[in-house]
C-alpha positions in Angstrom: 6.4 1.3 -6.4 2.7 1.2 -5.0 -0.4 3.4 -5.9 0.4 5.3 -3.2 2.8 5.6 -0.9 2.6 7.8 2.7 6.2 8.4 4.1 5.6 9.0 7.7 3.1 11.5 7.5 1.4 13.6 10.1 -1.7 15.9 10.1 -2.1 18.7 12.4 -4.9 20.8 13.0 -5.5 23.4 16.2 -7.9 20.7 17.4 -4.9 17.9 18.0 -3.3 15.9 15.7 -5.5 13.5 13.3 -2.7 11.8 11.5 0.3 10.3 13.0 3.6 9.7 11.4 2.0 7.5 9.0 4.1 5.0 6.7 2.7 2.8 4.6 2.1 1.8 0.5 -0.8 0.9 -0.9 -0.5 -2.0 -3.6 -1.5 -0.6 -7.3 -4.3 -3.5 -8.0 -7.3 -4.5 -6.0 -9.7 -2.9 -3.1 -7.6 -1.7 -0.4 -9.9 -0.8 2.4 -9.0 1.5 5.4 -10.7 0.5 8.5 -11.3 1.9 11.8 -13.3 3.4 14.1 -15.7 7.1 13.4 -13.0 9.4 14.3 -9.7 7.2 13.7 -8.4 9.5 10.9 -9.3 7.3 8.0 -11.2 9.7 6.0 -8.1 12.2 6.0 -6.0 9.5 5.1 -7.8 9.2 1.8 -8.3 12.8 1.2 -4.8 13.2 1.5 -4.6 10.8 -1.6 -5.9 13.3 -4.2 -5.4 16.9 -2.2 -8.2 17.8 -0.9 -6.0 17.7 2.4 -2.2 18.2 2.9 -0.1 17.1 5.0 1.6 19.2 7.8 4.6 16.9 7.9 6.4 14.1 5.4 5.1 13.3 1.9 2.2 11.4 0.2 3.4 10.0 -3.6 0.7 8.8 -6.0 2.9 6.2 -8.3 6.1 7.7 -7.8 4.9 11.3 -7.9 5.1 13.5 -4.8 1.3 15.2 -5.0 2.8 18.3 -3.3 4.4 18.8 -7.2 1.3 17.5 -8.8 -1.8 20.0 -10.3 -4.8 19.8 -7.9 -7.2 19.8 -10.4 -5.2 17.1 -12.6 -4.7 14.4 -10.3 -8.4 14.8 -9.1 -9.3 13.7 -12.0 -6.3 10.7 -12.2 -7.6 9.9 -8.6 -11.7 10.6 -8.6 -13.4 10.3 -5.3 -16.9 9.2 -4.5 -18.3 10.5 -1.2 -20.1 9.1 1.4 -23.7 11.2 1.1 -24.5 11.4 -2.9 -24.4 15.0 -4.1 -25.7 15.7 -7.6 -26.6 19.0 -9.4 -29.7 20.1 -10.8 -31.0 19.2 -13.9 -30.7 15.7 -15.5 -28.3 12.8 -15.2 -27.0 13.5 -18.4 -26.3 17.1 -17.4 -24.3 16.2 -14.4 -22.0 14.1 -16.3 -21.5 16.6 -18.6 -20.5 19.0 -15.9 -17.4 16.4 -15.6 -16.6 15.7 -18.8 -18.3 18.3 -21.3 -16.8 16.4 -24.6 -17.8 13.1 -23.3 -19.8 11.5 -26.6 -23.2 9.5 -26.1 -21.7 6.2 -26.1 -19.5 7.2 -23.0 -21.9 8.6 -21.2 -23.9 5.4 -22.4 -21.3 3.2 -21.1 -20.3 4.7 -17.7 -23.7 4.9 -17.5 -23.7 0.5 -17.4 -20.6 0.3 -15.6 -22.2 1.7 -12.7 -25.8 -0.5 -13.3 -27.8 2.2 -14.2 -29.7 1.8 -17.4 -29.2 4.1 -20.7 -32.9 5.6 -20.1 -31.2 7.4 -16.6 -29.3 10.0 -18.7 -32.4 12.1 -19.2 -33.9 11.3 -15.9 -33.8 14.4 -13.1 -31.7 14.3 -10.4 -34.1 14.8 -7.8 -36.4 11.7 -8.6 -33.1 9.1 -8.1 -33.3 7.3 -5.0 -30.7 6.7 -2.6 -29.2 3.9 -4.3 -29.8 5.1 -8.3 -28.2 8.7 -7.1 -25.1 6.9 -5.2 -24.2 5.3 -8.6 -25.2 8.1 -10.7 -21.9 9.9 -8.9 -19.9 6.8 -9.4 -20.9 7.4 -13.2 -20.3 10.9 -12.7 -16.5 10.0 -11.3 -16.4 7.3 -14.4 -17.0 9.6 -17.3 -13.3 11.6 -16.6 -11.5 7.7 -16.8 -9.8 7.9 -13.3 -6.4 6.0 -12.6 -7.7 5.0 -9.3 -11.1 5.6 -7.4 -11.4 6.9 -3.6 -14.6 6.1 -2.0 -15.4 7.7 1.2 -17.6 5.7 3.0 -19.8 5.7 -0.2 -22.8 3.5 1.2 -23.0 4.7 4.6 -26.4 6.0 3.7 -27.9 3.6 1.8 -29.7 0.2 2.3 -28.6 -3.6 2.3 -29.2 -3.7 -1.5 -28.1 -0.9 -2.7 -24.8 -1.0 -0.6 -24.2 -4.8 -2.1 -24.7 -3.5 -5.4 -21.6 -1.0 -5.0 -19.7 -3.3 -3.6 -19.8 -5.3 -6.2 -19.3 -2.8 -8.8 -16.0 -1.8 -6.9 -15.0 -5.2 -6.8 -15.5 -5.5 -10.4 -13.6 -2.0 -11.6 -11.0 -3.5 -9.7 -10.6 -6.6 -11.3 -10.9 -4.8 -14.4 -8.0 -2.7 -13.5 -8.9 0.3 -11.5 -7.5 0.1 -8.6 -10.2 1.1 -5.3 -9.5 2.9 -2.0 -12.3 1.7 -0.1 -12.2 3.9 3.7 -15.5 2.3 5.9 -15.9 1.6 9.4 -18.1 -1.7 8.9 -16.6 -4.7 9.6 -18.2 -7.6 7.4 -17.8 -4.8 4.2 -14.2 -4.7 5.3 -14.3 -8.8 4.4 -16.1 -8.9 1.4 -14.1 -6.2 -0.3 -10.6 -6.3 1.0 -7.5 -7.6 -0.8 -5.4 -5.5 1.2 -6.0 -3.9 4.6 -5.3 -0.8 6.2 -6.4 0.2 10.3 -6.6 3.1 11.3 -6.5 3.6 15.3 -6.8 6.7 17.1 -4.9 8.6 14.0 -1.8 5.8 13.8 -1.7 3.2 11.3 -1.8 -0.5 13.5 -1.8 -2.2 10.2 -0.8 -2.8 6.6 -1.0 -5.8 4.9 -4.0 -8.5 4.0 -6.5 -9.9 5.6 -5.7 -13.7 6.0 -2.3 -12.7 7.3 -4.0 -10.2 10.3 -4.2 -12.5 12.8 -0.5 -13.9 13.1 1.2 -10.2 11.9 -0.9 -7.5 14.0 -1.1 -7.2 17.5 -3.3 -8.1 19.8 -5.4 -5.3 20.4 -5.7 -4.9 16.2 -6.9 -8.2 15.6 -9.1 -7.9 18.5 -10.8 -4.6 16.9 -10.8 -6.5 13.3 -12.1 -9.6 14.3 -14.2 -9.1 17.3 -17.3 -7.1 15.5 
């Protein structure tokens, strides 16, 4: 049984189809990252994972469980997602992790705090005055603090910087060897090879290819490794 599993799933919208009888597991340890082009359908792919879209045909299962069956709210918080442009509310740091997990104690919100590299101090810092970087990993700790099974992250440095985006990528790569799993969708190729342990592609709303990196060349076609390899 993988973390999730996608049993040929399509997604239709009055604008064409983004999503294409899509079958395919992802493994329940590691950074799986979904590649492809702006457009490809990989951003539904992982939205699909924890609700926030549904399929118009077959059946997305998060560890065994069809999410059709599962409370919204309930696995959103088993599955937390971190988006690609940071969004925080207004008032402090502490206040916006609070908004997540209202009983969480200081020394979570201490530690979630140093998970995602951000020092203690932060808590009582505003919002507004984080920088790119500071307010990217202040919603990772915000996505911490409710203990998620599994973390989605959409694109989640897109917007920021060579050393903020390193930063991340290490952290993921380090709350996956700690065991939380990461879904990791991006369309850049050298952070698709420093993060991935397994390796989705996403082409034109079909799934090319499922597996891991070293094996790409020899088990995708042509045209995939091309796309994977070539940039």
């Amino acid at each position: 049984m993988g973390l999730f599993e996608f049993d040929d799933v399509w997604v239709e919208t009055d604008r064409g189809t983004i999503l294409e009888a899509v079958t395919a597991t992802i493994p329940d340890r590691g950074v799986t990252v979904v590649v492809g082009a702006s457009g490809a359908g990989k951003s539904t792919l992982l939205r699909l994972c924890n609700r926030l879209e549904v399929p118009t045909r077959g059946t997305v299962r998060f560890r065994g469980d069809d999410v059709g069956e599962l409370d919204p709210l309930g696995l959103r918080r088993r599955a937390g997602m971190v988006f690609q442009r940071p969004t925080l509310f207004g008032g402090t740091v502490r206040d916006n992790l609070l908004v997540a997990a209202p009983d969480a104690d200081e020394a979570l919100l201490t530690a979630v705090l140093e998970r995602a590299e951000l020092p203690p101090a932060f808590l009582d810092c505003p919002a507004d005055d984080l920088s790119g970087g500071e307010a990217q990993r202040a919603c990772l700790a915000r996505t911490l603090v409710t203990e998620p099974e599994v973390l989605l992250m959409d694109e989640p440095t897109a917007a920021l910087d060579e050393r903020p985006r390193l930063a991340l990528e290490r952290l993921a790569a380090q709350l996956a060897a700690a065991g939380v799993p990461v879904v990791w969708v991006t369309h850049q190729l050298d952070q698709m090879r420093r993060l991935a342990d397994h390796l989705l592609v996403v082409v034109v709303g079909r799934l090319r290819y499922s597996g891991s990196l070293a094996d790409l060349p020899t088990r995708a076609d042509p045209d995939v490794a091309a796309f994977v390899g070539g940039a």
